[in-house]
KEKOLFI-83703 format. One record per residue: residue in one letter; residue number from 1; x, y, z negated of N, C-alpha, C, O, CB in turn. Coordinates in steps of 0.05 Angstrom, whole numbers, plus 32768, in hexadecimal, padded with zeros to 4 digits. Each point is the difference from the previous one (the first is absolute). Glycine has a CB too. Layout:
# residues N
 r   k  n_x  n_y  n_z ca_x ca_y ca_z  c_x  c_y  c_z  o_x  o_y  o_z cb_x cb_y cb_z
 A NUM    X    Y    Z    X    Y    Z    X    Y    Z    X    Y    Z    X    Y    Z
...
# end
This chain:
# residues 206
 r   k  n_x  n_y  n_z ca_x ca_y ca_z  c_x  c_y  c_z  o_x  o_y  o_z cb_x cb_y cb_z
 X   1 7E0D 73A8 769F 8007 801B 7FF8 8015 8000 7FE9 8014 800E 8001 7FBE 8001 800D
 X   2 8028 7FE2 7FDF 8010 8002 7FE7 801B 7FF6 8008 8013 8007 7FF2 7FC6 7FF1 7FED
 X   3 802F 7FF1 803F 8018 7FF8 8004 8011 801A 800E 8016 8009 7FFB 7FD6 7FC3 8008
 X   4 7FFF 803B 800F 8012 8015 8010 800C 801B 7FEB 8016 800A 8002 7FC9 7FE9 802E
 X   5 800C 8014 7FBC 800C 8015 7FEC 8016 7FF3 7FF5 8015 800C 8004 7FC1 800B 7FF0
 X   6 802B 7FD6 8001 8012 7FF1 7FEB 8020 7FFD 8010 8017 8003 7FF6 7FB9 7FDD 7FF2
 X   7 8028 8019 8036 8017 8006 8015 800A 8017 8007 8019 8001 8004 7FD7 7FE2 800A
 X   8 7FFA 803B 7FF5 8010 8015 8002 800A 8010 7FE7 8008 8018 8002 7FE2 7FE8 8026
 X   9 8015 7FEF 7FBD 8003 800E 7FEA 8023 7FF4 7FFB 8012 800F 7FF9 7FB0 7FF5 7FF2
 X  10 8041 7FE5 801A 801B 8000 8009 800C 800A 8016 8010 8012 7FFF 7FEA 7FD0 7FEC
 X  11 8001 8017 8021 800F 801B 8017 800A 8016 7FFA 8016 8009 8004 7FD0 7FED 8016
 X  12 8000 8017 7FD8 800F 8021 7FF9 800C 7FFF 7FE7 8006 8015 7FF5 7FD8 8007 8021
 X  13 8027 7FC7 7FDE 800E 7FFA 7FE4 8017 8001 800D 8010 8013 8000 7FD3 7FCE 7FE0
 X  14 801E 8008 802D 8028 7FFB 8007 8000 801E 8017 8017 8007 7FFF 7FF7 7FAD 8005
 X  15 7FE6 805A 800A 8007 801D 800B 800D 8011 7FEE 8014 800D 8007 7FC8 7FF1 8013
 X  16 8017 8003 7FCB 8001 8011 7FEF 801E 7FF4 7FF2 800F 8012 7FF9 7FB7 7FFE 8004
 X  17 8043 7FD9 7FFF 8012 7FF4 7FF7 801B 800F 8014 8012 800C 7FF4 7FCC 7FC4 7FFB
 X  18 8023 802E 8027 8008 8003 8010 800B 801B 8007 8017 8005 8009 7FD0 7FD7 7FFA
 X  19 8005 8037 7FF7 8001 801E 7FFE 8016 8004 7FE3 8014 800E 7FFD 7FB2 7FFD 801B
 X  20 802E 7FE8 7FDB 8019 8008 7FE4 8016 7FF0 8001 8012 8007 7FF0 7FCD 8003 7FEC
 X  21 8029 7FDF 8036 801C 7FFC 8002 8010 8014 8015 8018 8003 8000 7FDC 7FCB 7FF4
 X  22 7FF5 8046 8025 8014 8009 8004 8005 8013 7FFA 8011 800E 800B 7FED 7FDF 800A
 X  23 7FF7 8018 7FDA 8003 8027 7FEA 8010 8002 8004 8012 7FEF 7FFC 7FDD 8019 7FDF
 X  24 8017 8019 8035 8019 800F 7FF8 7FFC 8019 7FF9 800B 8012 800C 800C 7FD6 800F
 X  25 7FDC 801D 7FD4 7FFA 801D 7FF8 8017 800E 7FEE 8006 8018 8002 7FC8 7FDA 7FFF
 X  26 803F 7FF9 7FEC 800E 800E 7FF5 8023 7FF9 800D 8010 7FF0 7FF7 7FC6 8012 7FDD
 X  27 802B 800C 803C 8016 7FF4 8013 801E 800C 7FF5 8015 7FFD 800D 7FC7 8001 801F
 X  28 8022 800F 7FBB 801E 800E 7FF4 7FFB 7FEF 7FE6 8006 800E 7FED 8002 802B 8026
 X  29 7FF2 7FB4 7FE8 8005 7FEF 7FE7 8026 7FEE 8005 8009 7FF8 8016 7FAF 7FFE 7FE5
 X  30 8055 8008 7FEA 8017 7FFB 8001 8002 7FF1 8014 8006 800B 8015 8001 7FFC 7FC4
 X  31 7FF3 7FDC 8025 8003 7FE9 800D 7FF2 8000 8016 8001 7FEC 800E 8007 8001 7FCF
 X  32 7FE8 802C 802B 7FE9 7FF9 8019 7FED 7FF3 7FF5 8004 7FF0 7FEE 8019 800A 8036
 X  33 7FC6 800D 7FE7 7FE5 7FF2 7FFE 8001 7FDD 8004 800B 7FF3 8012 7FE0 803F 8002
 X  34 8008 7FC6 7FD8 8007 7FDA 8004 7FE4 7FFF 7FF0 8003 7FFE 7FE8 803D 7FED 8014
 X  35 7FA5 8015 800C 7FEC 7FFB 7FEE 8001 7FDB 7FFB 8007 7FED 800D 7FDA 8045 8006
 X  36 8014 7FD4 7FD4 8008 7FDB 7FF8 7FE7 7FFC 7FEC 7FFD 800B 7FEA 8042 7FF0 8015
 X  37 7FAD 7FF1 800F 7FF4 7FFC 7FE4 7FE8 7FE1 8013 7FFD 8000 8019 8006 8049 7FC2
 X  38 7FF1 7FA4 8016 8000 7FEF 8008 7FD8 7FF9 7FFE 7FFA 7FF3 7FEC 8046 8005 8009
 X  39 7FAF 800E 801A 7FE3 8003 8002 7FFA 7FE8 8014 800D 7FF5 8011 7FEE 8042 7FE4
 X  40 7FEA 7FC7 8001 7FF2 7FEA 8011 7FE5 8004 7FFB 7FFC 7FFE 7FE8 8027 7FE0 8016
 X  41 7FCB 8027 800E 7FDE 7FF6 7FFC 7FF6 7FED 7FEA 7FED 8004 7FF2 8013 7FFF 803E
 X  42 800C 7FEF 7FCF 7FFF 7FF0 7FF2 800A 8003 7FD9 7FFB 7FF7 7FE9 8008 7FF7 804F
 X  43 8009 8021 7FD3 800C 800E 7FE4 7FEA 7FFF 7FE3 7FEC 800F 7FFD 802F 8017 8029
 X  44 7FEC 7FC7 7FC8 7FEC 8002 7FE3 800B 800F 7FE9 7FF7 8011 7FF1 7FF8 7FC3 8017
 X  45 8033 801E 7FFB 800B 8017 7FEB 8014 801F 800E 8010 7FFF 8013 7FF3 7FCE 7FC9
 X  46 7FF8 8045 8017 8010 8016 800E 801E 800C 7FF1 7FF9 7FFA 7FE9 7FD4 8013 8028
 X  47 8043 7FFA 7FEC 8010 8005 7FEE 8004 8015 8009 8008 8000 8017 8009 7FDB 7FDA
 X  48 7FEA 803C 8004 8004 8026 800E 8020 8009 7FED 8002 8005 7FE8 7FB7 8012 801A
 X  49 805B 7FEA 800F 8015 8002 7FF0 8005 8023 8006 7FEE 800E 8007 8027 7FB8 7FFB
 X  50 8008 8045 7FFA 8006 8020 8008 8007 7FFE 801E 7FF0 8006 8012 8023 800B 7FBD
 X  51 8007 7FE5 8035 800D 8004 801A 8017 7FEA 8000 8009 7FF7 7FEB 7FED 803E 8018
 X  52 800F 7FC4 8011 8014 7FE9 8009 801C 800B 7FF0 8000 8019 7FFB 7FE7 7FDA 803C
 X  53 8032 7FFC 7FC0 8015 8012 7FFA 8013 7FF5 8008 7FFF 7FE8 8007 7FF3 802A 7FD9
 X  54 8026 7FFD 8022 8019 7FF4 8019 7FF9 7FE1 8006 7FF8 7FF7 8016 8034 8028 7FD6
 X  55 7FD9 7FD3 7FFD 8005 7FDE 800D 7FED 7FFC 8010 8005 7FF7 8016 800D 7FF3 7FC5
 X  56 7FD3 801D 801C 7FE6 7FFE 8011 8008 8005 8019 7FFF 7FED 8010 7FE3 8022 7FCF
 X  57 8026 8005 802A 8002 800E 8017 8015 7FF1 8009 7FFB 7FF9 8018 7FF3 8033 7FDE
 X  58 8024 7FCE 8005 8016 7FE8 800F 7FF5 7FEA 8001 8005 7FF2 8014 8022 801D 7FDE
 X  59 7FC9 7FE7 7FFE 7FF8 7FE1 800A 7FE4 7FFD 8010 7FF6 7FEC 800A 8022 8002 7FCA
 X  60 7FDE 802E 802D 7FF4 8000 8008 7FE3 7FEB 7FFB 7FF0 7FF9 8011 803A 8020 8002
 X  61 7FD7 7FE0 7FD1 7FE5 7FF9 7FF3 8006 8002 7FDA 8012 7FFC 7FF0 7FDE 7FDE 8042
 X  62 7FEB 802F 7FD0 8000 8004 7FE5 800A 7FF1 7FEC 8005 7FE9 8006 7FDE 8028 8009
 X  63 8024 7FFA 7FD0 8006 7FF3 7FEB 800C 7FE0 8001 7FF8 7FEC 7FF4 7FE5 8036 7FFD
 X  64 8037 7FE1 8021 8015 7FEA 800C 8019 8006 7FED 8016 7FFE 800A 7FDA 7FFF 802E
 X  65 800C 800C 7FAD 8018 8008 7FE2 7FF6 7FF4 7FEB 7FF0 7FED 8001 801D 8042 8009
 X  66 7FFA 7FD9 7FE8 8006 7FEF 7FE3 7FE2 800A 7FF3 7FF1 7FF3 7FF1 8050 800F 8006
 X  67 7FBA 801F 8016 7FE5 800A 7FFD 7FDF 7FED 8002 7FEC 7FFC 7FF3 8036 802B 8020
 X  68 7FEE 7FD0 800F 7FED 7FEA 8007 7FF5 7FE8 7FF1 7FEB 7FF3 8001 802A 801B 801F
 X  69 8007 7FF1 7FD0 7FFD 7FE7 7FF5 7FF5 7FFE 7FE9 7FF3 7FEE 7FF7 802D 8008 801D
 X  70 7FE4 801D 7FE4 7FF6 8002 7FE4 7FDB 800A 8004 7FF0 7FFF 7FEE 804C 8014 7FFB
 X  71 7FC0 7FF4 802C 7FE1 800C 800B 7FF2 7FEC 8000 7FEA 7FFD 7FF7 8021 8025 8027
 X  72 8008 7FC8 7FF2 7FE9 7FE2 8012 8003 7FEF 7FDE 7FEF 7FEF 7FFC 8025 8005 8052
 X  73 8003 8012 7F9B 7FFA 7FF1 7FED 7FEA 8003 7FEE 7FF6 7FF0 7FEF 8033 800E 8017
 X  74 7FD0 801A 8001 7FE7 8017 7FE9 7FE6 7FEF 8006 7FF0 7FF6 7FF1 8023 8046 8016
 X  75 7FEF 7FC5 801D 7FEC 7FF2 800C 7FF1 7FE5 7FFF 7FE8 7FFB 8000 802D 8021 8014
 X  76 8003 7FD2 7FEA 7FFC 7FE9 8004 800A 7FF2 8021 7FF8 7FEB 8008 7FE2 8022 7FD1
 X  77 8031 7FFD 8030 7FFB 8000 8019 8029 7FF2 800D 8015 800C 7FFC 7FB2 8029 8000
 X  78 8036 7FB8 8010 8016 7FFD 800B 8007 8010 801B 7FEE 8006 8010 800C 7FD0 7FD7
 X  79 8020 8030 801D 8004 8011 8012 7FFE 7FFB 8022 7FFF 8010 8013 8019 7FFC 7FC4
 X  80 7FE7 7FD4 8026 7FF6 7FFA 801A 7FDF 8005 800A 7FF8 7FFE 8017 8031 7FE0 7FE2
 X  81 7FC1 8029 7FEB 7FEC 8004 8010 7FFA 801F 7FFF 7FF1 800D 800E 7FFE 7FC3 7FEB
 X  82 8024 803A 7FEE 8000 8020 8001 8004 8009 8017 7FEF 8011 8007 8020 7FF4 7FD5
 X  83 8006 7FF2 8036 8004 800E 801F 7FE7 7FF2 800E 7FED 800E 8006 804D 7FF8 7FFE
 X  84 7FC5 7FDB 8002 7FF3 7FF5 800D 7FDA 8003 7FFD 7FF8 7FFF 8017 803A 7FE8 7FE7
 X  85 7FBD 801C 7FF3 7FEA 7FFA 7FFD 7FF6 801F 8006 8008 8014 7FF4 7FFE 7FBD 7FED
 X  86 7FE5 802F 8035 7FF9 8018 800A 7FE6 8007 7FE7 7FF0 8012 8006 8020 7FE4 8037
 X  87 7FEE 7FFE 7FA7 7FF1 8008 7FFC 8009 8019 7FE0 7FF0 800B 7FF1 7FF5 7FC4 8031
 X  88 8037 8030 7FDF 8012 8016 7FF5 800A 801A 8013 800D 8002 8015 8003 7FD4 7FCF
 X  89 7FE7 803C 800C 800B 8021 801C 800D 8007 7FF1 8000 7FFB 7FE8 7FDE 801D 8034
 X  90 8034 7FF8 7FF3 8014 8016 7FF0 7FFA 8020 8010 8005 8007 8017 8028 7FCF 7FDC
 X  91 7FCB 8035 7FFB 8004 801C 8012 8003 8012 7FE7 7FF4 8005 7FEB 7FEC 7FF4 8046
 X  92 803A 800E 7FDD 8003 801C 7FE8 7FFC 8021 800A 7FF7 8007 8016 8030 7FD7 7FD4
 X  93 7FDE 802E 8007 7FEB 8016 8005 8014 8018 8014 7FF8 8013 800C 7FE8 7FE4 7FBC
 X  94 803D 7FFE 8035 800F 8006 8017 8007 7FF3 8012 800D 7FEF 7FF5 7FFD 8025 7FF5
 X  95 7FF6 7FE7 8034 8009 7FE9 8008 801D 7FF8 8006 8006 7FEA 8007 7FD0 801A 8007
 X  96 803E 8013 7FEF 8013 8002 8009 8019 8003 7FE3 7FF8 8003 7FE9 7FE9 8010 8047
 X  97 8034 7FEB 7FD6 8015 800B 7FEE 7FFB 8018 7FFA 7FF4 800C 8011 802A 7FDB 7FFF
 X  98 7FE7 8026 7FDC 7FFD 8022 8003 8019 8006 7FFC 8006 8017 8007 7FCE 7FF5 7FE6
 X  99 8044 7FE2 8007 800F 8013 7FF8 800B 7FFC 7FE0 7FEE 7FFE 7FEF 7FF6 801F 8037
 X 100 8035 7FE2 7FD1 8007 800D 7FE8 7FFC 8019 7FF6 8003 8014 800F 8015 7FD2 7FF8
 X 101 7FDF 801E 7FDB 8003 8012 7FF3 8012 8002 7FF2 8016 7FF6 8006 7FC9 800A 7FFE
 X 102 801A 8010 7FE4 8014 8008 7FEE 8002 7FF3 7FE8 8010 8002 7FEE 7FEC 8024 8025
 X 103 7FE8 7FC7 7FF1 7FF6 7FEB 7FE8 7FF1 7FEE 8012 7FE8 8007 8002 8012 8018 7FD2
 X 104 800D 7FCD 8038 7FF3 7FEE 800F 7FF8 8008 801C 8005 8016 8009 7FED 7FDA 7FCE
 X 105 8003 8001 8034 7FF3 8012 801A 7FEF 8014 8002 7FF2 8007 7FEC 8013 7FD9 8021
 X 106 7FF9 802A 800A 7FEF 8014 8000 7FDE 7FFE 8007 7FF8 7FF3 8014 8036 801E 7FF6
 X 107 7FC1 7FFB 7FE6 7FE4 7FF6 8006 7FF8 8000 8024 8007 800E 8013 7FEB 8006 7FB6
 X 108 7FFA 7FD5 8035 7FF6 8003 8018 7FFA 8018 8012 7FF5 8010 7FF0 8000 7FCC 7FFB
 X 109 800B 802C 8025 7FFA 8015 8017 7FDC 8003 8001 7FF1 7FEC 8002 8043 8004 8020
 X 110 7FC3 8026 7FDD 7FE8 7FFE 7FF3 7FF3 7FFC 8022 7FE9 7FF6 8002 801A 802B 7FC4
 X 111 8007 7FE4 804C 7FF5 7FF8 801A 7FF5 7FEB 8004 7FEC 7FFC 800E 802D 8018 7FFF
 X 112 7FF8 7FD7 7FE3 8000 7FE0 800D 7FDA 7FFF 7FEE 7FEA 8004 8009 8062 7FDE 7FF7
 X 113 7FBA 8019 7FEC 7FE2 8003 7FFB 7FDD 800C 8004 7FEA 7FFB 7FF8 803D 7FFE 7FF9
 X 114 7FED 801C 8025 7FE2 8017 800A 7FFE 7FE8 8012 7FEC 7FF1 8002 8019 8050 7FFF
 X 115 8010 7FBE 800A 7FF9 7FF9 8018 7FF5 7FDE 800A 7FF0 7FF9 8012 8032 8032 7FF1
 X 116 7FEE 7FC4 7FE7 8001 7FE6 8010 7FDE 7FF1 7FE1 7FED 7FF2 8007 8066 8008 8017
 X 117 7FB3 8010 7FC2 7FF7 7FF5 7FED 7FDE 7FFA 8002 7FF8 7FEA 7FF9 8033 802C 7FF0
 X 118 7FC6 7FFA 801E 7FE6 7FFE 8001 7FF0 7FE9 8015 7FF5 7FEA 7FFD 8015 8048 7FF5
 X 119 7FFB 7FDF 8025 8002 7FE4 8012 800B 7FDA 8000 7FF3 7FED 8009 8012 8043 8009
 X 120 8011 7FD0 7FE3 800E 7FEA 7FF6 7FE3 7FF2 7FE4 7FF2 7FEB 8004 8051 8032 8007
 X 121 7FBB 7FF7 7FDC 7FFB 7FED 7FFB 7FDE 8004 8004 7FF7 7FF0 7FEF 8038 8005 7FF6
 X 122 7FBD 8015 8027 7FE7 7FF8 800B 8001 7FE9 8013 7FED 7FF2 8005 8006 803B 7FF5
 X 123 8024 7FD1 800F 8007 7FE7 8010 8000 7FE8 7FF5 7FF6 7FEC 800A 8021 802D 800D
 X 124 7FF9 7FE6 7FCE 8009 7FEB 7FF5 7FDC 7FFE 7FF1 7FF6 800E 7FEF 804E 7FF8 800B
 X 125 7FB0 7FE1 8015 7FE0 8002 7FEB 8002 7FE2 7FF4 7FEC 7FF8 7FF5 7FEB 802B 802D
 X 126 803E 7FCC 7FE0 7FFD 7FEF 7FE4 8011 8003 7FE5 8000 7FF0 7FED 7FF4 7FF1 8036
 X 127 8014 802F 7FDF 8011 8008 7FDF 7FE7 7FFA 7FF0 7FE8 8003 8003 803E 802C 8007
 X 128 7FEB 7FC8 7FE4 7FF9 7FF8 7FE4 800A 8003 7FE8 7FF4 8000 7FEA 7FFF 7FEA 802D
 X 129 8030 801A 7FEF 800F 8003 7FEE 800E 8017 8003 8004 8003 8018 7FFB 7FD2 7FE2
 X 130 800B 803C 7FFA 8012 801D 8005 800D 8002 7FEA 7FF5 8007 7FEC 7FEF 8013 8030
 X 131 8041 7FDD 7FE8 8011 8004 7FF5 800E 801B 7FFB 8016 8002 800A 7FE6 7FD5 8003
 X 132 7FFB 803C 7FE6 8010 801D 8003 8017 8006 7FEE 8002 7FFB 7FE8 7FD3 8017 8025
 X 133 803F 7FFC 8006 801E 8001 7FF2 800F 8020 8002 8001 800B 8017 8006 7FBC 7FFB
 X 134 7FFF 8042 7FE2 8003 801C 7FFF 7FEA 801A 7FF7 7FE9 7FFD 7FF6 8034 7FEC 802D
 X 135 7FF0 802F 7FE4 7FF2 8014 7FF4 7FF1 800C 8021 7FED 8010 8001 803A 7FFC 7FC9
 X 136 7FE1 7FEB 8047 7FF3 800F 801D 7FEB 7FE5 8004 7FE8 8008 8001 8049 8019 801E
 X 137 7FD1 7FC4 7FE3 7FEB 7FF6 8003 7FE9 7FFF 7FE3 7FEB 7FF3 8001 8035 7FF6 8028
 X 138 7FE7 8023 7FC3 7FEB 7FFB 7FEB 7FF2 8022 800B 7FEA 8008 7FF9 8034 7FD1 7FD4
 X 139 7FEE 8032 803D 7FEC 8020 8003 7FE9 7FFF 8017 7FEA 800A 8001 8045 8017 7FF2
 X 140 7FE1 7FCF 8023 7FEC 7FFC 801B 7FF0 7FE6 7FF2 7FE9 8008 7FFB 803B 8009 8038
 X 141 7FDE 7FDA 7FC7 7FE9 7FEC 7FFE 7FF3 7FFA 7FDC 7FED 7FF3 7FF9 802F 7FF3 8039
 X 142 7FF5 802B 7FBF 7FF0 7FFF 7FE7 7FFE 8020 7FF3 800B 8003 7FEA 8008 7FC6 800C
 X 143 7FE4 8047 8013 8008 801A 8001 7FFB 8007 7FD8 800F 8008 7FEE 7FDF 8005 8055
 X 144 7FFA 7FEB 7FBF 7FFC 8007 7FDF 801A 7FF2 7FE9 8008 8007 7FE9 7FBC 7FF5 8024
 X 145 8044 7FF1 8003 8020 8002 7FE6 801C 8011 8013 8014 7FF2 8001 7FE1 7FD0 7FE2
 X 146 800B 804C 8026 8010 8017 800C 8009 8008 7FE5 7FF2 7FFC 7FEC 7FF5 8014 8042
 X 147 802D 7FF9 7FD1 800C 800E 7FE5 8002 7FFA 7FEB 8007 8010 7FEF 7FF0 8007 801F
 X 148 8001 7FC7 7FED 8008 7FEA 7FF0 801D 7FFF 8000 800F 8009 8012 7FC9 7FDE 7FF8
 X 149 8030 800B 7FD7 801A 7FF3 8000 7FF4 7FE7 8013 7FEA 7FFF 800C 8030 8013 7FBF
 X 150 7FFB 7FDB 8035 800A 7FEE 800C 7FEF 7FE4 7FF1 7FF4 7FED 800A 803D 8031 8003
 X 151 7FD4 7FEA 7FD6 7FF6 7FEB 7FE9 7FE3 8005 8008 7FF6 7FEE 800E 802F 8014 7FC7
 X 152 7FCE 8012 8023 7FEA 800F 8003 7FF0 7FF7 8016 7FEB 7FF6 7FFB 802D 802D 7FF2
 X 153 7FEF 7FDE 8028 7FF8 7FFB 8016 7FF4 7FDE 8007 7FEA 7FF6 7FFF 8039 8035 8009
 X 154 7FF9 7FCA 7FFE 7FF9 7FDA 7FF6 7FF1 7FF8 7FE7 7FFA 7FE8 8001 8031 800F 8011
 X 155 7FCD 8016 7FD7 7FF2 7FF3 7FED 7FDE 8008 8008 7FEE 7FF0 7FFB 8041 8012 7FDE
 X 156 7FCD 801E 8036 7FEA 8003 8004 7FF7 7FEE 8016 7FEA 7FF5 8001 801A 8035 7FEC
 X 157 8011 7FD3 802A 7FF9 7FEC 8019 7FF7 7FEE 7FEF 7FE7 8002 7FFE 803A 8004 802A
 X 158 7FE4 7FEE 7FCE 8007 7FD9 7FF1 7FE9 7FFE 7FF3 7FFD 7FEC 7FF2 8039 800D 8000
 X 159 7FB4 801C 8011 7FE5 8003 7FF4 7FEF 8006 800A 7FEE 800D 7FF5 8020 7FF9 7FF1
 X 160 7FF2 7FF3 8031 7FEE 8005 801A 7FF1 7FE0 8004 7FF9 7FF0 7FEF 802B 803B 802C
 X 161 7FDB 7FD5 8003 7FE5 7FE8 8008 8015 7FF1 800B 7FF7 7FF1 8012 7FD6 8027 7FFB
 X 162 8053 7FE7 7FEE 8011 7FEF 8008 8004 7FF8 8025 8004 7FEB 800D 7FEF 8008 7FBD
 X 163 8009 802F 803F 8000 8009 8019 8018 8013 800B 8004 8003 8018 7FCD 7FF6 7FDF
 X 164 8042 8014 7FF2 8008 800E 8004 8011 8001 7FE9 7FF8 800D 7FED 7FEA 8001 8033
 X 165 8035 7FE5 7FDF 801E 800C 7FE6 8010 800B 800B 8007 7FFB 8018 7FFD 7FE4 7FCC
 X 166 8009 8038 8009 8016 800F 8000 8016 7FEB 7FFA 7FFD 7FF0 7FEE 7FEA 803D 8003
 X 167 8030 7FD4 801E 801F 7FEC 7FF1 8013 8019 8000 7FFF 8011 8012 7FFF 7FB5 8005
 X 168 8016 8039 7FD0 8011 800E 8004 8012 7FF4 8018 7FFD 7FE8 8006 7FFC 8028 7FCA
 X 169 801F 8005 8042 8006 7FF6 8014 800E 7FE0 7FEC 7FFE 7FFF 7FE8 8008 8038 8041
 X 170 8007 7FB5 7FE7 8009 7FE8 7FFB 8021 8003 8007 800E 7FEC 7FFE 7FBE 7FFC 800C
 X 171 803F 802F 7FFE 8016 800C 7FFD 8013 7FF3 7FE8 7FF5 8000 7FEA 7FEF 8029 802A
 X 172 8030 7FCE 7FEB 800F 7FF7 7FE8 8008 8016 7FF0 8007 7FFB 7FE8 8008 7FDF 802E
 X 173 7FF4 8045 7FF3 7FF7 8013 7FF4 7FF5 8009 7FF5 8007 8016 7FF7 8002 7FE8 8017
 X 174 7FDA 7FF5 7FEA 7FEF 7FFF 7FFA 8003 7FEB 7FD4 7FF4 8006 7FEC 7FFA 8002 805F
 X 175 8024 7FE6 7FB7 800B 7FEC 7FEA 7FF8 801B 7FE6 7FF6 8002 7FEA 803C 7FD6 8036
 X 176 7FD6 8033 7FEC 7FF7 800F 7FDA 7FEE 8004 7FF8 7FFC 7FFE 7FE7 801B 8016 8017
 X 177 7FD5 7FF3 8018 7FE5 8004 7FFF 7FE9 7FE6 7FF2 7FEF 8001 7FEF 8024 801E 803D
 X 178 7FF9 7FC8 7FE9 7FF6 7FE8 7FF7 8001 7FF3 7FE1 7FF1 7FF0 7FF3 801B 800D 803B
 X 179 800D 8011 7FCC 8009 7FF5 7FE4 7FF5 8019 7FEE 7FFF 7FFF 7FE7 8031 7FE2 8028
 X 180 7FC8 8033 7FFF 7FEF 800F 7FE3 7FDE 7FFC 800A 7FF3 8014 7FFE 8038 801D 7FF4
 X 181 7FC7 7FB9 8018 7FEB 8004 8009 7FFA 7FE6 8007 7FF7 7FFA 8016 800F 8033 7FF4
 X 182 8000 7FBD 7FE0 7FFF 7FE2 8003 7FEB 7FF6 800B 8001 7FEE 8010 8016 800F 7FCE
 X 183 7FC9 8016 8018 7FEC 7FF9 8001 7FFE 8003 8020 7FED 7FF5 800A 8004 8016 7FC2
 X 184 8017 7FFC 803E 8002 8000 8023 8001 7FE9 8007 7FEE 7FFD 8010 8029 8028 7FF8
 X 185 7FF5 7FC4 7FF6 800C 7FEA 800D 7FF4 7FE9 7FEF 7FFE 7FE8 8006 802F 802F 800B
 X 186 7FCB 7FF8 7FD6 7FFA 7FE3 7FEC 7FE2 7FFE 8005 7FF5 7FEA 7FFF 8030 801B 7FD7
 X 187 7FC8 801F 8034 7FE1 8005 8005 7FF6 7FFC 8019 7FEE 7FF1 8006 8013 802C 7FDC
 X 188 800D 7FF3 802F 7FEC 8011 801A 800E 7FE7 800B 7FF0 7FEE 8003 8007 8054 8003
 X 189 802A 7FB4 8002 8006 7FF0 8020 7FEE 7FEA 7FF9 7FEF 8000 8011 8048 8008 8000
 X 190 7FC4 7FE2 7FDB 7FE7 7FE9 8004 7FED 800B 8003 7FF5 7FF4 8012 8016 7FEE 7FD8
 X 191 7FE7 8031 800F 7FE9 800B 8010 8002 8003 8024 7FEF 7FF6 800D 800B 8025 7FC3
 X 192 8017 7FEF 8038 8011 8005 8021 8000 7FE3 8005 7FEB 7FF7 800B 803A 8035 7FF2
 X 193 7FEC 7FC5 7FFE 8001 7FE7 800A 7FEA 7FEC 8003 8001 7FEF 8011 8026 801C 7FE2
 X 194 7FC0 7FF8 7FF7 7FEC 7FF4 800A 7FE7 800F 800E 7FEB 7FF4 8006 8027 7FEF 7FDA
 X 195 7FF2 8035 8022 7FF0 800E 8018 8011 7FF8 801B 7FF6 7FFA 8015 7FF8 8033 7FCB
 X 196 8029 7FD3 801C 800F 7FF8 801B 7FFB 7FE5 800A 7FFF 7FFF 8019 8024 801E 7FDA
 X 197 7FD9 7FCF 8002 7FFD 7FE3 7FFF 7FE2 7FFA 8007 7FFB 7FF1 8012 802A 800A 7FCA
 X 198 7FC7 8011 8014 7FE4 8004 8013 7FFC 8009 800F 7FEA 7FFA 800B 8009 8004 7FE2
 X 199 801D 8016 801F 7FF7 800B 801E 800A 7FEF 8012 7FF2 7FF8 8013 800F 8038 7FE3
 X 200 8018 7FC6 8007 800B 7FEF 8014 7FF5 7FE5 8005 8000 7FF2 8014 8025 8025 7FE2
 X 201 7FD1 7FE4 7FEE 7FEB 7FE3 8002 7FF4 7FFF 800B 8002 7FF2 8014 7FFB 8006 7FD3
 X 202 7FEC 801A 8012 7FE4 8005 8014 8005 8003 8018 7FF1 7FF9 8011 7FF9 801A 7FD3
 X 203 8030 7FFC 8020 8004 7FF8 801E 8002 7FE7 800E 7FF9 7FFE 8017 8019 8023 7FE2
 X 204 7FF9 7FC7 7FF6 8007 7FED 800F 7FE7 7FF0 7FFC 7FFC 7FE8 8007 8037 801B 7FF7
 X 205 7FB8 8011 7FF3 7FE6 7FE7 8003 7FE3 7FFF 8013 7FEB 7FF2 8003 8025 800C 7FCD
 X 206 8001 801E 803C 7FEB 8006 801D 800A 7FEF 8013 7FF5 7FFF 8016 8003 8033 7FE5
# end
């Protein structure tokens, strides 16, 4: 019994995978609909970012920028197992490009979330770790720091059961921020990197 459930619980995993690559709901987005984001069953750590942004959407995979780099450095994590190791997800809370603004892009499409977020993550049942980045994924998965600053937000995460941190985005846009808020990089990322380092362990000791 427990094999055959465990068998149809993937099935309607990669179905459901499947259903959100071929989303086209929002079919007047600049570039056209391109959902992009990288899940597995297996999934321990999650990283909930906003929305894919141009380069994303041309290369057609996540934090493949300088963004990236500076993300998988926070982590610990080299970039060959960042893409490679099914036991890292990426799903952000838009799946698609949205678009330029008038100050960065434009927030996610609140559709993509009715529709695809709930399901996705009752699916995902080995998380352990949840990386949250922005002001749209801190409202859907940490709702009580909604209307936090930024600072605010990551220092209350960084005081939890080491299940769930806020990062400011890793944006090089971001450099001013870092340099007024040392205690970010000098406190909370060795905290991240050795929650990240035990989950992946224990993985390799099953």
């Amino acid at each position: 019994m427990k094999l055959i459930s465990w068998e149809r619980m993937l099935k309607d995993f990669h179905r459901l995978k499947l259903e959100m690559q071929a989303c086209r709901l929002c079919k007047d987005l600049p570039l056209g609909p391109n959902p992009i984001f990288q899940l597995d069953e297996r999934a321990k750590i999650l990283i909930i970012g906003q929305a894919p942004g141009r380069i994303t959407h041309l290369k057609n995979r996540p934090f493949d920028d300088p963004s990236g780099d500076r993300l998988r450095e926070w982590l610990g994590i080299d970039k060959s197992a960042f893409y490679a190791d099914p036991q890292i997800g990426i799903f952000p809370m838009g799946l698609c490009f949205p678009g330029a603004g008038s100050s960065g892009d434009k927030p996610p499409p609140e559709i993509c979330a009715t529709t695809w977020r709930k399901k996705t993550m009752a699916a995902l049942k080995s998380v352990e770790l949840t990386l949250v980045l922005g002001a749209y994924a801190i409202a859907w998965h940490l709702p009580h720091l909604n209307g936090k600053t930024v600072a605010e937000a990551v220092k209350q995460s960084s005081e939890g059961q080491d299940r769930f941190f806020v990062l400011p985005h890793p944006s090089p846009r971001n450099n001013r921020w870092l340099r007024q808020n040392p205690w970010f990089e000098a406190d909370v990322i060795p905290r991240i990197q050795q929650s990240v380092r035990q989950n992946l362990s224990e993985s390799e000791r099953k």
